[in-house]
N, C-alpha and C positions, 0 to 999 in steps of 0.2 A: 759665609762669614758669621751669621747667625749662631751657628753651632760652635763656633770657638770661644761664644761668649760666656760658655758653663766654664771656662779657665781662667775668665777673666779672676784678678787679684778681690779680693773682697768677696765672693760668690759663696763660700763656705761650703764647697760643693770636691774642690779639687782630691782635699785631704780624701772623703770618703771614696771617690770613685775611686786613687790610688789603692786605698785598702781592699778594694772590691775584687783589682786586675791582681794583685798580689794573691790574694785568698785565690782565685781563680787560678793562678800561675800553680801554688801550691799545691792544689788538689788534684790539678792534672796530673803534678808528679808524681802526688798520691798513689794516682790510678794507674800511672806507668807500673812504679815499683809492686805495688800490689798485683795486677797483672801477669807480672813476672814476664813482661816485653822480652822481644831478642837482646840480646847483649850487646848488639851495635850500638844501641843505642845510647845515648851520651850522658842520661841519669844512671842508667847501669854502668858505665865506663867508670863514671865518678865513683859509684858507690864501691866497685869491686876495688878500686884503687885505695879510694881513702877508707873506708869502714870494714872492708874485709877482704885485706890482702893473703891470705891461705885461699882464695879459691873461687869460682862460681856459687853462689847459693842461694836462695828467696827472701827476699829484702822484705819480708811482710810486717815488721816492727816497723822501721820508720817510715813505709808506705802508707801504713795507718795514720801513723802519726799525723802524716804531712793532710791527707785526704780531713781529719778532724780538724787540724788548726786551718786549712784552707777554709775549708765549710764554714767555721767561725767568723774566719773574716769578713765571706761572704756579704753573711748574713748583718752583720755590725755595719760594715759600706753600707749596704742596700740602705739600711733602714735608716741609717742615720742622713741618707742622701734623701730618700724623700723624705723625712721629719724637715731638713733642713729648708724644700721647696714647701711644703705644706705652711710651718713658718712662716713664710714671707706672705702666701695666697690665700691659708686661711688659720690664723695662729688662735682662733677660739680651738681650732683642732688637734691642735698640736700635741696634747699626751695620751689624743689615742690615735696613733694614725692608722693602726689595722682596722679598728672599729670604721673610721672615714673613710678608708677604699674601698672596705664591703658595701657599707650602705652606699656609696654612689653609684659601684657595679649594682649594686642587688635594686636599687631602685629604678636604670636603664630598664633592667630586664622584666619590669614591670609590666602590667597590661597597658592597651593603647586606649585611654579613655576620653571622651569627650564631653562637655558639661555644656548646657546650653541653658542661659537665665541672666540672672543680674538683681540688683538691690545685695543686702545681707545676707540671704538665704542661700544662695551661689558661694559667698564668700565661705561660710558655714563648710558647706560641704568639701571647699577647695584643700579644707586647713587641715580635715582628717583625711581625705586621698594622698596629700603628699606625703606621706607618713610609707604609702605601698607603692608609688610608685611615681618617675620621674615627666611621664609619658602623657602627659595631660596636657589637654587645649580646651581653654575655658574662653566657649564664647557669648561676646556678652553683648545686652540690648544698649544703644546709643539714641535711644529717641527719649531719654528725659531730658525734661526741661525745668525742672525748680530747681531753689537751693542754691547753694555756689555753683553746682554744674552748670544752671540755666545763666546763672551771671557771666561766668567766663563763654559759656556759648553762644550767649548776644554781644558781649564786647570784644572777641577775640575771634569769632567765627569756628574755635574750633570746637568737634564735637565735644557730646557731655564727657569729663574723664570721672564721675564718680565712680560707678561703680566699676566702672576699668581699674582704678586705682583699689577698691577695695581686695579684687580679686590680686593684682601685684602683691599685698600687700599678705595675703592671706595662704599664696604661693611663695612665699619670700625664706629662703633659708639663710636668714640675718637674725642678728641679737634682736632685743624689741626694741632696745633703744632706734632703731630704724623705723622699726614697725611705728612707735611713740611719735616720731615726725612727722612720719608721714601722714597719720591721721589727726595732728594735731588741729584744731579748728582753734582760728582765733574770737576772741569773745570781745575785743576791740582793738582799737584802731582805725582812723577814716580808710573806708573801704577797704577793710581787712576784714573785717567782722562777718563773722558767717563761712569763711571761705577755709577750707582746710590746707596746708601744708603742702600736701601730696597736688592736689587739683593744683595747685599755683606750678607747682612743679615741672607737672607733665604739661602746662601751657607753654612754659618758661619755653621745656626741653622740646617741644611744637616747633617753635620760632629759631630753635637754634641747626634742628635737626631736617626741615625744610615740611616735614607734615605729620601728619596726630600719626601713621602708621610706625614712621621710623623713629620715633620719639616712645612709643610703645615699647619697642625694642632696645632700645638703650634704657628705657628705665629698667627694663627685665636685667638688663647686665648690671644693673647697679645692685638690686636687690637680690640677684642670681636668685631668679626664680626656678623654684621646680616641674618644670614644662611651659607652655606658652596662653599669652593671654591676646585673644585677636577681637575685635569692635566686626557685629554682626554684619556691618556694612559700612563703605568711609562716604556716602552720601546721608547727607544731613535729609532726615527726614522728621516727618510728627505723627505720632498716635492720635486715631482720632479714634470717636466710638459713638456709634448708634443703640439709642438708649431703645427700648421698647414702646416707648409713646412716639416712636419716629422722630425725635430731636435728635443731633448730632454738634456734639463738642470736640472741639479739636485744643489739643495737648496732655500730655503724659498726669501733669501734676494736678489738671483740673479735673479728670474723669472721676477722681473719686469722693469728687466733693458734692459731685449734683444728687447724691444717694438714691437715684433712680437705679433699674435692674437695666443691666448691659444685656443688648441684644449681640449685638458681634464690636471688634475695635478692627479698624484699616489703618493702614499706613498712606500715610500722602506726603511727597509721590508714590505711587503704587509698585513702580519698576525699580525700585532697591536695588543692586546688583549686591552678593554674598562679596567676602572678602576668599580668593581662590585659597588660602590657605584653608581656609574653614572647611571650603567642601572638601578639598584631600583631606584634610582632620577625619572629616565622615565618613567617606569611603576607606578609607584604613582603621578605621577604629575597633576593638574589643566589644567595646558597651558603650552608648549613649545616653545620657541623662538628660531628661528634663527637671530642672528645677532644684533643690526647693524656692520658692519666691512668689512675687504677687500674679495670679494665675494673668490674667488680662494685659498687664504692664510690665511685666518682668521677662513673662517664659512666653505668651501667645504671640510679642512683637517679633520674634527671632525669626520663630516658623512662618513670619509674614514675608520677610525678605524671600526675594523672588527664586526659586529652586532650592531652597531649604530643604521645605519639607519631603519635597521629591527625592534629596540628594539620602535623606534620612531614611525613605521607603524602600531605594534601593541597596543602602549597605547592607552588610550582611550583620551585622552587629545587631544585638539584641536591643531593642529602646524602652528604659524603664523611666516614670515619671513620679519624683517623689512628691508627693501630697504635701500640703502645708498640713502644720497640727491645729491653727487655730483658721475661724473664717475671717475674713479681713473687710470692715466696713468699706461700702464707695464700690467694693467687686465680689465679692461673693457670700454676702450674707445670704443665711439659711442653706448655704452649698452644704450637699452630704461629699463623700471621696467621690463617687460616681459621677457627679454633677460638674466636677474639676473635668476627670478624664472626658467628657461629653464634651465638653467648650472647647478643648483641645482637639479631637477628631472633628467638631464642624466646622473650627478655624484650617486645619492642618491636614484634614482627610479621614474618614476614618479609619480605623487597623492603626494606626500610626504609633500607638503605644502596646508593648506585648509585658511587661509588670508596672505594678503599679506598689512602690513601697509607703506605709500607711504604716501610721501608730497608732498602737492601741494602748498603749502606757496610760494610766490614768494621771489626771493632773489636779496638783494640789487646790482645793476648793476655795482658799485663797484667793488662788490667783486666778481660779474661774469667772468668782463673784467681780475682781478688779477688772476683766474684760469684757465681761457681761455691762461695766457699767461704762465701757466703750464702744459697745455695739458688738463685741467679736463673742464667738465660742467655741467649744471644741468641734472639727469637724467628726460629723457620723462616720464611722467606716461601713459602708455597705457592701458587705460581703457578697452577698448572692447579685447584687445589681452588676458591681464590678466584674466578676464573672459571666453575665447574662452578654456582656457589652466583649467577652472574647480577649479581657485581660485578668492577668494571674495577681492577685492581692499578696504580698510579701508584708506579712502583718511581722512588726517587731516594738518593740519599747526603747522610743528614741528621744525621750524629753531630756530637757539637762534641767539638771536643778540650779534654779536661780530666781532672779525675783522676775524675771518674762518668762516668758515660754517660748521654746523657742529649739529646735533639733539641737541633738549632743553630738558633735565633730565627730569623735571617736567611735559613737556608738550607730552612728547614718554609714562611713566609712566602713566599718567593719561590716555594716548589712550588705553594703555593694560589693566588695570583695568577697563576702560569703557565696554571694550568687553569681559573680563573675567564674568562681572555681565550680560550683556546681551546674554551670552551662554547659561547659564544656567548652572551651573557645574554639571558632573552627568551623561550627557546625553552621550548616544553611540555616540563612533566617526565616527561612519557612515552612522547617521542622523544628521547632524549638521545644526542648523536654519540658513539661508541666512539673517542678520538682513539689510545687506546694499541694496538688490537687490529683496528686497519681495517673497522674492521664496526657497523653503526648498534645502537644499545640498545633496544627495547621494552619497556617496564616496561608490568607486567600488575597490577593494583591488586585 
C-alpha cells in the first residue's frame, strides 16, 4: 500500500515517472526499428503500412529518431523525479542534485574510521573527516562532571551530554543555523544560565525516548549526522587520579585544579562495560584514532573502560594518536610528544599506538607569550624518543590560524586520509609499512 502512495494526487512525482515509462516505450521502439527485427513484428507491421507502402526496407531514420527522443525523456523524468524527492528531504540540495548523490555515494564508500576522545579536540577532528567519509564512529568519554554537563547529571541522573553533543554537532550535515542552537548557551535566566541548548535537548530527548542511548540516536536523525556518535560506556562512572605524592581526587573537573603531576587516573567503578557497538566499531575499523584532546581526561578515560584497549590490540587497523599542539595545565605540563604517547601505553598497554601525528608548524609568538602566561606551551616533538618507543612520528603543519591555538579541521583531516591511503588498508596490523622512516614496522603483541 506503501508504494501506491508515489501516485498519490499532490506528490509531484506522477507527471515525471509517466515521462520516464514513455521515453522508455520509445526507445525500445527505437531499438526495434534500428535493429531491423523480423517483420512480424507490430512496430515493423506499422511502419511498412503507414510510412513505406512500396515495400520491406530499414526503418533506420525514425529508429533513430525515436531511440533519441526516448533517451531524452528518460533522462528529463529521472531527474526531475529525484529533484522533486530531494526537494521535500533536503531542498538546501536541490539545484545540484548530481553533485548530492555523488557525495552521499562517494562518502559511503569511505574508510571505516574510529575516533576515540572527547572535549573540543574530538570535535575538531570529526568536522574535517566528514568531508572523506560517512563511516565514522566517534566515541566519546562520559565521565565529566563540571559545567551544565555536571548540572543536568546530578539533577536528571543522566550521563554528561557535552561533549556527545559537541561531536552531533560537529558531524552534523545541517545549515549552522542548527549548529547555532545547538550550542547556544544561555547567559541568563533562573537556571538556564550556564547550560547550553543542545545539553537541555538531549536530556529532554533522554526522558522522552526512555534512555541517554536511544535519545543519542534520534538526535543523530535530527541533525543527520555523518556516521555515529556512541558514549564509551551507559554506566555512570568517575575519573579519579593519583597524584605522585600518593594523594588521590576523585572527579573529572577537579584533577586539574590541584596542579600536582598525575601519576596514573582510574575509573571507579573499575568494571565499566564498553557500549557493544563500540567494540564492532573496532573490530571493523580502517584506522583508529586517538584524540586530539586533554591526554588524562579526554582520550586516557575511554581506554580505561573495561576491553577497550584489548579490543583496539587486536584489530587489525592501524592506531594513530594525535598529540595536542599545546601542554595543558593541571595534566601535562612540561610533557614533550613522547611523554603523551608514554602515559598512554602505561594506562592502555604498551604497543598500543603504531603513529603518532605531531605538529611541527611554528606558532605565532603572540600567542606563545598569551599561553606561557596560562601555564601552557608548545609541546616538544621528540623525534628520536618517539621512535625509540616503536612508534612512527607523522610530523605535519596542523595549526589554524586564530587567536587560540588549536589543530586546523582540514589540514588534521587531510593528514589522516593521507596515511590511511598510504597504509594500504587491508594489511595485517603487525606488519605495518614504516612509510615515514623507510623501514618496515613489526609489532610484537
Amino acid at each position: 500500500m506503501n508504494k501506491l502512495k508515489w501516485l498519490y494526487p499532490g506528490m509531484r512525482i506522477k507527471r515525471w515517472i509517466f515521462l520516464s515509462v514513455l521515453g522508455a516505450t520509445l526507445f525500445g521502439a527505437g531499438l526495434v526499428l534500428v535493429s531491423n527485427a523480423k517483420a512480424t513484428t507490430l512496430l515493423k507491421i506499422i511502419y511498412f503500412t503507414k510510412f513505406n507502402p512500396a515495400g520491406p526496407g530499414t526503418p533506420q531514420g525514425p529508429g533513430i529518431f525515436l531511440l533519441v527522443v526516448g533517451l531524452m525523456l528518460i533522462v528529463v523524468g529521472f531527474r526531475n523525479t529525484i529533484s522533486s524527492i530531494i526537494k521535500v528531504l533536503a531542498p538546501e540540495k536541490q539545484d545540484d542534485v548530481a553533485e548530492f548523490i555523488y557525495q552521499k555515494h562517494h562518502l559511503k564508500r569511505g574508510p571505516k574510521v574510529v575516533v576515540m576522545g572527547g572535549g573540543t579536540g574530538l570535535s575538531v577532528l570529526l568536522r574535517g573527516l566528514k568531508k572523506y567519509t560517512s563511516n565514522i564512529t566517534a566515541i566519546v568519554t562520559v565521565a565529566d562532571d563540571g559545567g551544565s554537563s555536571g548540572k543536568l547529571r546530578g539533577e536528571f541522573g543522566i550521563l554528561p551530554p557535552g561533549d556527545i553533543r559537541n561531536c552531533l554537532v560537529a558531524l552534523a550535515d545541517k545549515e549552522t543555523l542548527m549548529e547555532e542552537l545547538f550550542q547556544h548557551r544561555f547567559s541568563n535566566g533562573h537556571g538556564l544560565v550556564g547550560h547550553s541548548m543542545g545539553n537541555l535537548l538531549i536530556a529532554a530527548m533522554t526522558q522522552i525516548a526512555g534512555d541517554f542511548e536511544a535519545a543519542i540516536r534520534e538526535m543523530s536523525k535530527v541533525l543527520a549526522i555523518r556516521g555515529q556518535v556512541l558514549p564509551a560506556t551507559l554506566k555512570h562512572c568517575c575519573l579519579c587520579a593519583e597524584f605522585e605524592d600518593g594523594s588521590i581526587i576523585e572527579g573529572e573537573s577537579e584533577i586539574p585544579r590541584t596542579g600536582k603531576h598525575i601519576n596514573r587516573v582510574f575509573l571507579k567503578p573499575g568494571d565499566c562495560e564498553p557500549v557493544p557497538e563500540a567494540l564492532e566499531a573496532i573490530a571493523g575499523a580502517d584506522i583508529i584514532i586517538l584524540g586530539p584532546g586533554s591526554l588524562y581526561t579526554s582520550i586516557i578515560p575511554n581506554l580505561l573502560i573495561k576491553g577497550v584497549a584489548d579490543a583496539i590490540s587486536r584489530a587489525s587497523a592501524a592506531t594513530v594518536y594525535v598529540c595536542n599542539i599545546m601542554t595543558q595545565p593541571g595534566e601535562t605540563e612540561a610533557y614533550k610528544a613522547s611523554d603523551h604517547i608514554r602515559a598512554i601505553h602505561q594506562h592502555a598497554g604498551s604497543g598500543l599506538i603504531d603513529y603518532a601525528v605531531v605538529n611541527v608548524e611554528d606558532i605565532p609568538i603572540t600567542l606563545v607569550r598569551k599561553y606561557r602566561e596560562d601555564g601552557a606551551e608548545p609541546v616538544r616533538v621528540d623525534v628520536k624518543e618517539i621512535e625509540r618507543m616503536n612508534v612512527h612520528p607523522v610530523k605535519r603543519n596542523l595549526v589554524f590560524e586564530s587567536d587560540v591555538v588549536r589543530h586546523d579541521p582540514e589540514k588534521l583531516a587531510e593528514s589522516i586520509m593521507e596515511l590511511i591511503g598510504e597504509l594500504k588498508l587491508g594489511h595485517d596490523k603487525f606488519f605495518i609499512p614504516n612509510l615515514f622512516a623507510g623501514k618496515p614496522k613489526h609489532r610484537e603483541m
